[in-house]
C-alpha positions as CSV (number, residue, x, y, z in Angstrom):
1,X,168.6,-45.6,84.8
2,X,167.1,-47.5,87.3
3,X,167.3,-48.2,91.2
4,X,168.7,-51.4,91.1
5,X,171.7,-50.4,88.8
6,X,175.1,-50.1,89.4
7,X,175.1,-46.4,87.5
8,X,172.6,-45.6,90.0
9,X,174.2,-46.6,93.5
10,X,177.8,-45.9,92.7
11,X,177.5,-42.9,90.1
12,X,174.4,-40.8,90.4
13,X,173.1,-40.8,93.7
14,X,176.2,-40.6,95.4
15,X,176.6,-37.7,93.2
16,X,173.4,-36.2,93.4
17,X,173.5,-36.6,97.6
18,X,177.0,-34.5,97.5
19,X,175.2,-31.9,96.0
20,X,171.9,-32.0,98.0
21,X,174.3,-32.6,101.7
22,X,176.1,-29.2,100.7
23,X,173.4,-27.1,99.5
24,X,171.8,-24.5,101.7
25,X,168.4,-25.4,102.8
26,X,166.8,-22.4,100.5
27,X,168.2,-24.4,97.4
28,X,167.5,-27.8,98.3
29,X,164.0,-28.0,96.3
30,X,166.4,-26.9,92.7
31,X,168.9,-29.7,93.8
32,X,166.2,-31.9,93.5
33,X,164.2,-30.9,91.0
34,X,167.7,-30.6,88.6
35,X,169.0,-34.2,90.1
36,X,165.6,-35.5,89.1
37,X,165.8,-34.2,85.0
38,X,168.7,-35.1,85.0
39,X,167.9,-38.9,86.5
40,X,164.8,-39.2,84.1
41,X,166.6,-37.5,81.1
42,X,168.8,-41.2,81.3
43,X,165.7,-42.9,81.2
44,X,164.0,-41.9,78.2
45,X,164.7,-43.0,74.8
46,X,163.2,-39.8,73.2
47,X,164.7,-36.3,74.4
48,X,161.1,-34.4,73.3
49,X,159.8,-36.2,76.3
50,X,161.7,-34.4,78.1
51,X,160.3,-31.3,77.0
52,X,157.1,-33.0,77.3
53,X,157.1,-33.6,81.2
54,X,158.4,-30.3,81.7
55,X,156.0,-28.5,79.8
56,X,153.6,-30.5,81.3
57,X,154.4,-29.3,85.0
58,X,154.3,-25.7,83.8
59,X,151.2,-26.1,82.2
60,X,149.9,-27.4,85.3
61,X,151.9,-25.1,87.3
62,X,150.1,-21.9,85.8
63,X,146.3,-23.7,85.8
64,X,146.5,-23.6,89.3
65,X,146.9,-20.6,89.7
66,X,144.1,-19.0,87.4
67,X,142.0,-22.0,89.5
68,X,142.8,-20.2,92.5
69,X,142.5,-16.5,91.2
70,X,139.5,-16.3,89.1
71,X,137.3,-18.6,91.2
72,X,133.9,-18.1,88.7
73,X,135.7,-19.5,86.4
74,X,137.8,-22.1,88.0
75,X,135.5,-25.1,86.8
76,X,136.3,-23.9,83.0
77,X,140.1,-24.0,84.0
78,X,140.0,-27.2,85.7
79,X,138.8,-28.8,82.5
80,X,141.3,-27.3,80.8
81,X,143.7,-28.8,82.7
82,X,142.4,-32.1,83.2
83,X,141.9,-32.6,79.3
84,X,145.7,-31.1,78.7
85,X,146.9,-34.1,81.2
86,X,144.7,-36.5,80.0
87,X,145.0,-35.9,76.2
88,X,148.9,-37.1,76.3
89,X,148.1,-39.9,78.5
90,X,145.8,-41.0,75.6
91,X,147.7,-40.5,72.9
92,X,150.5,-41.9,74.2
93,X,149.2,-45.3,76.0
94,X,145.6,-45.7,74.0
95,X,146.0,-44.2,70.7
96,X,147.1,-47.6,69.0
97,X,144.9,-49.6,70.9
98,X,142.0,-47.4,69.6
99,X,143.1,-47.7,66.1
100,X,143.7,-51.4,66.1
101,X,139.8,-51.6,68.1
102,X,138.3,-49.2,65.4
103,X,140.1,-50.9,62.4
104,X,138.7,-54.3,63.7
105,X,135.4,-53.4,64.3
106,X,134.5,-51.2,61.2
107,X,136.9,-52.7,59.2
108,X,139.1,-49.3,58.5
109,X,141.9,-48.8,57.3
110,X,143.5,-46.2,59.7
111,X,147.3,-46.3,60.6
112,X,148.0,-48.0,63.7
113,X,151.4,-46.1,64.7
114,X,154.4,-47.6,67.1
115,X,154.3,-44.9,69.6
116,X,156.9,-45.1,72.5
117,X,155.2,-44.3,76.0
118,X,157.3,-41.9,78.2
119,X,158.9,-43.2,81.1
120,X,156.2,-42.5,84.0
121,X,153.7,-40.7,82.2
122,X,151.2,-42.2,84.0
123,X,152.1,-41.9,87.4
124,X,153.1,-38.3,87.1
125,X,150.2,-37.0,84.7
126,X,147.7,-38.3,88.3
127,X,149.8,-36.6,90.4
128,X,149.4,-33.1,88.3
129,X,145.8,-33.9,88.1
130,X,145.3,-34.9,91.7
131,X,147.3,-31.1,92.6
132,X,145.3,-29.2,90.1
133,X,141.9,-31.1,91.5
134,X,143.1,-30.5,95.1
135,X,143.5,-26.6,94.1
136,X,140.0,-26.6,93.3
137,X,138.5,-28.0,96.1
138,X,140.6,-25.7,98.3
139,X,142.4,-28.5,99.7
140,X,145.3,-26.9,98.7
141,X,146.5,-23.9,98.0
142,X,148.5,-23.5,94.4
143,X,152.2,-23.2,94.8
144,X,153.3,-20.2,94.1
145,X,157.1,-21.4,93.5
146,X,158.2,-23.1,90.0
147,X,160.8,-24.7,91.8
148,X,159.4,-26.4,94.6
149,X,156.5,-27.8,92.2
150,X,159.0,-28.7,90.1
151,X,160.4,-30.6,93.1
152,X,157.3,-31.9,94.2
153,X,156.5,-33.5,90.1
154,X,159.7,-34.4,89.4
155,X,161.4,-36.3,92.4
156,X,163.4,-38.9,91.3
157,X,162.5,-41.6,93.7
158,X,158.8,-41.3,92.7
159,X,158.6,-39.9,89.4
160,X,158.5,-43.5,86.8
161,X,157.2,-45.6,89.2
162,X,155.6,-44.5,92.3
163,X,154.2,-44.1,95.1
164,X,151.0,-41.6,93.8
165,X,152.5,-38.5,96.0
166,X,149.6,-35.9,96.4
167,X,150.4,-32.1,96.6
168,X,148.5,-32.1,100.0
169,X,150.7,-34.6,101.6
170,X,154.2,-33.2,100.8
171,X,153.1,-29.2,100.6
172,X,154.8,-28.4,104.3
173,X,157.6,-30.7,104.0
174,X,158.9,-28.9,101.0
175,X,159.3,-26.2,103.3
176,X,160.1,-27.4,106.0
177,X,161.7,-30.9,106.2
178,X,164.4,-31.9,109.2
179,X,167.2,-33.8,108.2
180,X,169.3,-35.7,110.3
181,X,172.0,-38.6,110.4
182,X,169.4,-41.5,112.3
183,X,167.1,-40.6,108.8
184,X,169.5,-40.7,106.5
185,X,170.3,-44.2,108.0
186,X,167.2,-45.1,108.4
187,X,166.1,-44.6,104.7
188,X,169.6,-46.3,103.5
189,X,167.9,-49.3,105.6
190,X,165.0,-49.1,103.9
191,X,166.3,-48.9,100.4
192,X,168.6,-52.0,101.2
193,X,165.4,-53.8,102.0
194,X,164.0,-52.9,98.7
195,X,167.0,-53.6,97.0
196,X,166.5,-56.9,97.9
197,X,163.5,-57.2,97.6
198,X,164.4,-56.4,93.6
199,X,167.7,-58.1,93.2
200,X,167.3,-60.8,95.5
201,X,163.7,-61.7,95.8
202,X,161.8,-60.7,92.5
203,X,164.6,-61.0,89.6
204,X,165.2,-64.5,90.9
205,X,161.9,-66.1,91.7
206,X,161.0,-64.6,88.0
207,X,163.2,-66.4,86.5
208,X,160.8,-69.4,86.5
209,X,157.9,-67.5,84.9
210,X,160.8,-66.7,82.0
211,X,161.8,-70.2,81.8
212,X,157.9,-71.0,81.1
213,X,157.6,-68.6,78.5
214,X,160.5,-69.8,77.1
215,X,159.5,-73.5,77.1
216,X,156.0,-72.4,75.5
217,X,152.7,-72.9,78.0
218,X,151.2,-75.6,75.4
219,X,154.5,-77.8,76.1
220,X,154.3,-77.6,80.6
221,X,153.2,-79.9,83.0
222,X,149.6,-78.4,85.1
223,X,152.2,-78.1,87.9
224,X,154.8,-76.3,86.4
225,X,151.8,-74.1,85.2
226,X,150.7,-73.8,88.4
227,X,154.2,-73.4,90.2
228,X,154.6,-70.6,87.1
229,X,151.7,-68.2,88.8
230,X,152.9,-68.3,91.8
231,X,156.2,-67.5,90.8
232,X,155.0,-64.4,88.7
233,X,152.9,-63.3,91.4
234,X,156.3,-63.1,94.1
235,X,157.6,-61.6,91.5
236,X,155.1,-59.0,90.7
237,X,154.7,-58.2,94.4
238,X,158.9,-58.0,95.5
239,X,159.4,-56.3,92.5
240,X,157.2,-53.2,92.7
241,X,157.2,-53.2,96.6
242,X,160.9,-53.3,96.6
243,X,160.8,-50.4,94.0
244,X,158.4,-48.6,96.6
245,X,160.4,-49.3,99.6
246,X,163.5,-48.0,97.2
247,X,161.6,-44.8,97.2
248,X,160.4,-44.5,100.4
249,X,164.2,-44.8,101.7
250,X,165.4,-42.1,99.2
251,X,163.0,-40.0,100.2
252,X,164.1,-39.9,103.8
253,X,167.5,-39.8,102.6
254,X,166.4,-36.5,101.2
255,X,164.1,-35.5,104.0
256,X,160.5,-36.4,102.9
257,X,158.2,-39.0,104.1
258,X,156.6,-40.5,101.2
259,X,153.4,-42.9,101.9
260,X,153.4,-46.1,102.6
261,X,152.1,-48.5,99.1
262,X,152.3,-51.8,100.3
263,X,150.5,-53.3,103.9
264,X,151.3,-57.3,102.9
265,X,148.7,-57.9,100.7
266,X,148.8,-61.9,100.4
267,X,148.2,-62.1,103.9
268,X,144.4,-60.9,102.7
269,X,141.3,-63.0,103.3
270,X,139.1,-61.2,100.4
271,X,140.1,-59.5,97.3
272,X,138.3,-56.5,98.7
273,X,141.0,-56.3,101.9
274,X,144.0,-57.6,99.2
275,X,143.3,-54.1,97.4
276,X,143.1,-51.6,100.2
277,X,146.6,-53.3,101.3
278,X,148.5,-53.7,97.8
279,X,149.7,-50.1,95.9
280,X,147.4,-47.8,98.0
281,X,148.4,-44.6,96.8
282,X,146.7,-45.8,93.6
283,X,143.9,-47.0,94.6
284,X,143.2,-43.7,97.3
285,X,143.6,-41.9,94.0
286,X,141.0,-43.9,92.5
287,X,138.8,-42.8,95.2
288,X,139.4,-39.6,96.2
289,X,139.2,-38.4,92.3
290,X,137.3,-40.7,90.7
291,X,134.7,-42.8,93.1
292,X,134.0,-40.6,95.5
293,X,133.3,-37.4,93.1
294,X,131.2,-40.4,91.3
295,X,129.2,-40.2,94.3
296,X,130.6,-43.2,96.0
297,X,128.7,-45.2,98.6
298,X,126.5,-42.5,99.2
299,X,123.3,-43.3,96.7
300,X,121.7,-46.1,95.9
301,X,123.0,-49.6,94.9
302,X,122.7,-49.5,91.6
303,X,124.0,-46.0,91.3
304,X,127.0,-47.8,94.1
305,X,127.6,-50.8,91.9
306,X,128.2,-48.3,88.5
307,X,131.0,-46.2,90.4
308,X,132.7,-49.6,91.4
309,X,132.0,-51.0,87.9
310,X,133.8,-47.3,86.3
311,X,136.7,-47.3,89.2
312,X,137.4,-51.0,88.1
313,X,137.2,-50.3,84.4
314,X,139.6,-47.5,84.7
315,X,142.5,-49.9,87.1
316,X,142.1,-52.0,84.6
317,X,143.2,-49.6,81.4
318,X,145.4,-47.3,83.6
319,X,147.7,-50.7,83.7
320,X,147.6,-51.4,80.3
321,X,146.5,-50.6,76.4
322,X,145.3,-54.3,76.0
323,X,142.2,-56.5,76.5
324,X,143.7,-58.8,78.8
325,X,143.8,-55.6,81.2
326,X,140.2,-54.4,80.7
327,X,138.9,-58.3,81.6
328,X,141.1,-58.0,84.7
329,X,139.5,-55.1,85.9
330,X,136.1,-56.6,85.5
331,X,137.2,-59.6,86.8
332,X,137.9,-57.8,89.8
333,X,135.0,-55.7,89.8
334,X,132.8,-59.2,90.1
335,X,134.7,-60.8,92.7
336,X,134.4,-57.3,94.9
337,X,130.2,-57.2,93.8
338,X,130.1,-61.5,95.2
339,X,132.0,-60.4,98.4
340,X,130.0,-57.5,99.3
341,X,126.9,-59.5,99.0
342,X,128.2,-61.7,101.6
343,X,131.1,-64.1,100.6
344,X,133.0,-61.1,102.0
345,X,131.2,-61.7,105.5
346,X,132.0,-65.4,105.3
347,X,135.5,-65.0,104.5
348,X,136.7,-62.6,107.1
349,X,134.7,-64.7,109.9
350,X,136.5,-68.1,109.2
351,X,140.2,-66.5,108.7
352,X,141.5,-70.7,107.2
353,X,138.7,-70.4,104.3
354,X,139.4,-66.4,103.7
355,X,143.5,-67.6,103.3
356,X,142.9,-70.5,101.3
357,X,140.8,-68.5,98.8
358,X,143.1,-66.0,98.3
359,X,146.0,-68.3,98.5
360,X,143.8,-70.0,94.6
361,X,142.4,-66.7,93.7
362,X,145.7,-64.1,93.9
363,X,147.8,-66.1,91.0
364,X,144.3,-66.6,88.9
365,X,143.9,-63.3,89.2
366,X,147.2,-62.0,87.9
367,X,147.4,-64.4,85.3
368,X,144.8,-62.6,83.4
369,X,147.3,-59.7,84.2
370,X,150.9,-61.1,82.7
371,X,149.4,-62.4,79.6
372,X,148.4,-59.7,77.1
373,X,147.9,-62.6,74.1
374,X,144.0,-64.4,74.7
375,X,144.9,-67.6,72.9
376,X,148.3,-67.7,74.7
377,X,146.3,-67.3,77.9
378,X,143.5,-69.6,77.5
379,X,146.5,-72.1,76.2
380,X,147.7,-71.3,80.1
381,X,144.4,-71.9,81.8
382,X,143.7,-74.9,80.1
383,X,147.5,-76.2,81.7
384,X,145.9,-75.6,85.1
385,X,143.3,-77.7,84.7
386,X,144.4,-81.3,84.0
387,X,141.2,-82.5,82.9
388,X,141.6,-79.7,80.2
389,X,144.4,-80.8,77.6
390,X,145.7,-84.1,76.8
391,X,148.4,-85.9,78.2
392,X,150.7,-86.4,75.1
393,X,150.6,-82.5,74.9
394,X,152.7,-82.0,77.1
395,X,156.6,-82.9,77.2
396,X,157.3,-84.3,80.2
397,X,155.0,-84.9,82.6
398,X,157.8,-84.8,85.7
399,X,159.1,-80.8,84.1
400,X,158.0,-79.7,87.4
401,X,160.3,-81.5,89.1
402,X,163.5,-79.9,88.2
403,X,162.6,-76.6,88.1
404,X,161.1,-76.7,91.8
405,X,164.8,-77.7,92.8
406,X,165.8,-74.9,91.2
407,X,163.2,-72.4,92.7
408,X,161.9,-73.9,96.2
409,X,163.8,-71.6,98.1
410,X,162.8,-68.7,96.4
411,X,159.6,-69.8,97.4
412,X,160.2,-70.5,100.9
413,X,161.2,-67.2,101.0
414,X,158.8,-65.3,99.2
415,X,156.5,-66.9,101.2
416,X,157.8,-66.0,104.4
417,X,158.6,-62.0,103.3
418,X,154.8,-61.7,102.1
419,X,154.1,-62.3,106.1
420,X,154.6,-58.9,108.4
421,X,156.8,-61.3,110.7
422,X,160.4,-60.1,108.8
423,X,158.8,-56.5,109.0
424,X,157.5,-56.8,113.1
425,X,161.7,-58.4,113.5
426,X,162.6,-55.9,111.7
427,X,160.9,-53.2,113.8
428,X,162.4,-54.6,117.2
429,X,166.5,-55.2,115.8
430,X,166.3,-52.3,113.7
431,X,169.1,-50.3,115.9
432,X,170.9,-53.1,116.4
433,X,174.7,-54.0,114.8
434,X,173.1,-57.4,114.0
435,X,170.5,-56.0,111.2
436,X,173.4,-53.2,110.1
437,X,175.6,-56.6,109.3
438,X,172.5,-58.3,107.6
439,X,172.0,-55.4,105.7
440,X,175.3,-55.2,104.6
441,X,175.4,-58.8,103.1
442,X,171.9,-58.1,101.5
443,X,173.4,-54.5,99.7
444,X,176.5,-56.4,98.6
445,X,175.0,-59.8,97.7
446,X,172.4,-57.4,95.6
447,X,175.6,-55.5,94.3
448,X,177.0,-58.5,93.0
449,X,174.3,-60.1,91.2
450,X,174.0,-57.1,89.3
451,X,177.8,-56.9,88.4
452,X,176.7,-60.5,87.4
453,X,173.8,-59.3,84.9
454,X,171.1,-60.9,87.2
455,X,168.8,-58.4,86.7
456,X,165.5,-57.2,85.3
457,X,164.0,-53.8,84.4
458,X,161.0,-53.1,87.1
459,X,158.0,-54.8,85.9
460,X,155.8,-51.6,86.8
461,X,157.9,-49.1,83.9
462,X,155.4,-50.2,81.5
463,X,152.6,-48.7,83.6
C-alpha cells in the first residue's frame, strides 16, 4: 500500500486516525506502532519479513539496553548490533550482486539467487543503527518501553521510505506530543502538497522518460534525449519530495514533527550545496555515523579526501546493488574534490555560472543514476552528444517535437515548484479560504487520476 492510493486515503488511514483520535494519550504509541504493521504487512510480498522487521527492532531493542548497562562492555555489544543490522541489509540488497561480481571475476560457478528485498529495509535498518550508536555515545538514553520503540521504528509515514528519523529527535515527543485541530490541518495541507507533488507533478512529467524507454534510446533524437533527463530528474525530485512531504503531514496529523528532507535543491549553484539541500536526513546520517567518526575534516587532506571518497562510495551502494550506482557515487565524489579546490569558490561568487552548471550537470548526473544497464547508458550519452551517433540512427529527427507538446507544461511547472516561490506563497495564504479551495482541487484532481490508473509506485521503494 502506498500514499498515493486510493486504499490508503479512503480505507486505512481514515481508519487508522478513528482509532488514534479515540485512544487515550497512554495508548497512542500501540495505535501506532499496530496501524503501522499492519500498513507495512500490505506492502510486503513475503509475510517472514514481517517477522524479520519485528525481530529486528527487538533485537535492537534489548542491545541497547546491555549498551547502556554493562558500559565495559558496550563497544563488544555495539558490534553486535551493528553486524546483526547490517548482515540482513547485505544479504538482502548485495548478496546477488557479490555473487554475479565473484563469478565474473574468478570465473565461479556459485548460485546467484533471486532474492526479494524487504520493503524499507534500508531506511529502517539506519535508523536502528543510528539509535543503538546514539545509545552508545550517551546521546541517548535506551528506551526502556517496547512499545514506544516500536512506535518510533515502525511509523508508517516513515518506515519504506523516509525521512532518516533519529531516536534523539523524536525521544520527548513520544511522550509528550500536543495535538490540536490547526495541526491536524496543517499536516492534511501538507500531505495534499505531496500528493501532488506525486500524482500531479512526478507520475506525469515521467511519463516522458517511460515513453523513451519505450521507443529505445538508440532510436531518439539528442533532444528528445536531452528533454528525457530532465524529465526523469522532475520526476525523481516531485516524486520522493512529495513522498516526504506525505510524511511530514502524517506525522503532524499524528502529533510528531518529523525533519525537514528537501530545501529546493535545483535552485543549487554547486553539487556540494545541491546535497546538503536534497534528502538531508540521509546525508546527516552519512555524517554523523559514518564521516565524522571517520575523522571528518579534522586531519589532514589526504586523510579528508578518503572519508569523502568512503562517505561517497557508501551513497552510492546504499541506493543500489549495481555498477551504475557505485560510478555515481564516485562521480559525485570528483565533482565535490574539483569544487573544494576552488570551482566551488567560483561558482557561489558568480550565482548566473553556479545556475547554469547545475542547470547541465543535475540531469548528467542522475542519468548515471536511472540506468543500471552500461551499454544502454553509454547508448544514452552518445544521444546527447550529436556529434556522437549518426544521423540515419535515429528515426525521426523532429521526435522531439511532439512529445514537448505533450510535456511542456509539466515542465513549466516543474520548473517553477523546484523554486521556493510556491513554498514563500504558500507560507503568506496558508490560513487563507483561497489555498483551502486550491488544495481542495489539487486532493481531488490527484484523487481522480488515480481512480484513472495514472499512477506509479514511488521511485525511492527500491532503495
Amino acid at each position: 500500500m502506498v500514499f498515493s492510493s486510493l486504499e490508503f486515503i479512503f480505507i486505512f488511514l481514515p481508519a487508522f486516525m478513528l482509532v488514534y483520535a479515540g485512544s487515550p494519550a497512554k495508548y497512542k504509541n500501540a495505535v501506532i506502532f499496530a496501524g503501522s504493521v499492519i500498513f507495512y504487512s500490505m506492502g510486503v510480498k513475503k509475510p517472514v519479513y514481517i517477522i524479520l522487521f519485528l525481530l529486528t527492532l527487538l533485537f535492537d531493542f534489548i542491545i541497547a539496553q546491555f549498551i547502556e548497562s554493562f558500559r565495559r562492555t558496550s563497544r563488544l555489544w555495539l558490534t553486535i548490533g551493528i553486524v546483526f543490522n547490517f548482515w540482513w541489509l547485505i544479504f538482502f540488497k548485495y548478496w546477488g550482486f557479490g555473487t554475479e561480481n565473484i563469478n565474473a571475476l574468478f570465473h565461479a560457478g556459485l548460485t546467484v539467487k533471486d532474492i526479494i528485498l524487504p520493503i524499507g529495509i534500508s531506511f529502517y535498518t539506519f535508523q536502528n543503527v543510528s539509535y543503538i550508536i546514539d545509545v552508545y555515545r550517551k546521546k541517548a538514553r535506551a528506551e526502556k518501553d517496547l512499545i514506544s520503540y516500536g512506535a518510533y521504528i515502525s511509523m508508517f509515514p516513515q518506515l519504506i521510505a523516509g525521512p532518516i528519523v533519529t531516536y534523539e529527535s523524536v525521544a520527548h515527543q513520544l511522550r509528550h506530543r500536543t495535538h490540536s485541530i490547526r495541526k491536524v490541518e496543517d499536516g492534511l495541507k501538507t500531505f495534499t502538497i505531496g500528493l501532488g507533488y506525486k500524482v500531479l507533478l512526478a507520475n506525469q512529467v515521467g511519463g516522458l522518460w517511460s515513453d523513451i524507454r519505450n521507443i529505445g534510446y538508440q532510436s531518439i533524437s539528442g533532444r528528445l534525449a536531452w528533454m528525457g533527463i530532465f524529465a526523469y530528474s522532475f520526476q525523481l525530485y516531485f516524486d520522493f519530495c512529495g513522498y516526504s512531504l506525505m510524511a511530514i503531514g502524517l506525522g503532524k496529523v499524528m502529533g510528531f514533527d518529523l525533519p525537514r528532507n528537501f530545501d529546493h535543491p535545483y535552485i543549487s549553484k554547486t553539487m556540494t550545496e545541491f546535497w546538503r539541500r536534497w534528502h538531508m536526513t540521509l546525508g546527516s546520517w552519512f555524517r554523523d555515523y559514518i564521516y565524522i567518526p571517520l575523522g571528518g575534516n579534522r586531519c589532514s587532506k589526504r586523510r579528508m579526501l578518503f572519508n569523502t571518497f568512503c562517505v561517497w562510495l557508501f551513497t552510492g551502494l546504499w541506493h543500489g546493488a549495481s555498477w551504475n550506482f557505485v560510478i555515481w557515487g564516485l562521480v559525485l565524489f570528483l565533482i565535490m574534490t574539483i569544487e573544494k579546490n576552488g570551482l566551488g569558490d567560483f561558482m557561489n561568487k558568480h550565482k548566473l555560472a553556479g545556475h547554469a552548471y547545475m542547470i547541465l550537470l543535475i540531469p548528467l548526473t542522475w542519468l548515471i543514476f536511472a540506468i543500471t544497464d552500461m551499454d544502454q547508458m553509454r547508448t544514452y550519452f552518445s544521444r546527447l552528444l550529436p556529434f556522437a551517433h549518426k544521423a540515419s540512427s535515429v528515426l525521426k529527427k523532429d521526435d522531439y517535437v511532439k512529445y514537448w507538446r505533450i510535456y511542456r507544461k509539466y515542465f513549466l511547472f516543474g520548473t517553477v515548484f523546484s523554486t521556493p516561490i510556491p513554498a514563500i506563497i504558500y507560507k503568506k495564504i496558508k490560513g487563507s479560504l483561497f489555498t483551502t479551495l486550491v488544495l481542495l482541487v489539487v486532493f481531488w484532481a490527484s484523487v481522480y487520476c488515480m481512480y484513472k490508473g495514472m499512477d506509479d509506485p514511488f521511485m525511492y521503494f527500491r532503495f
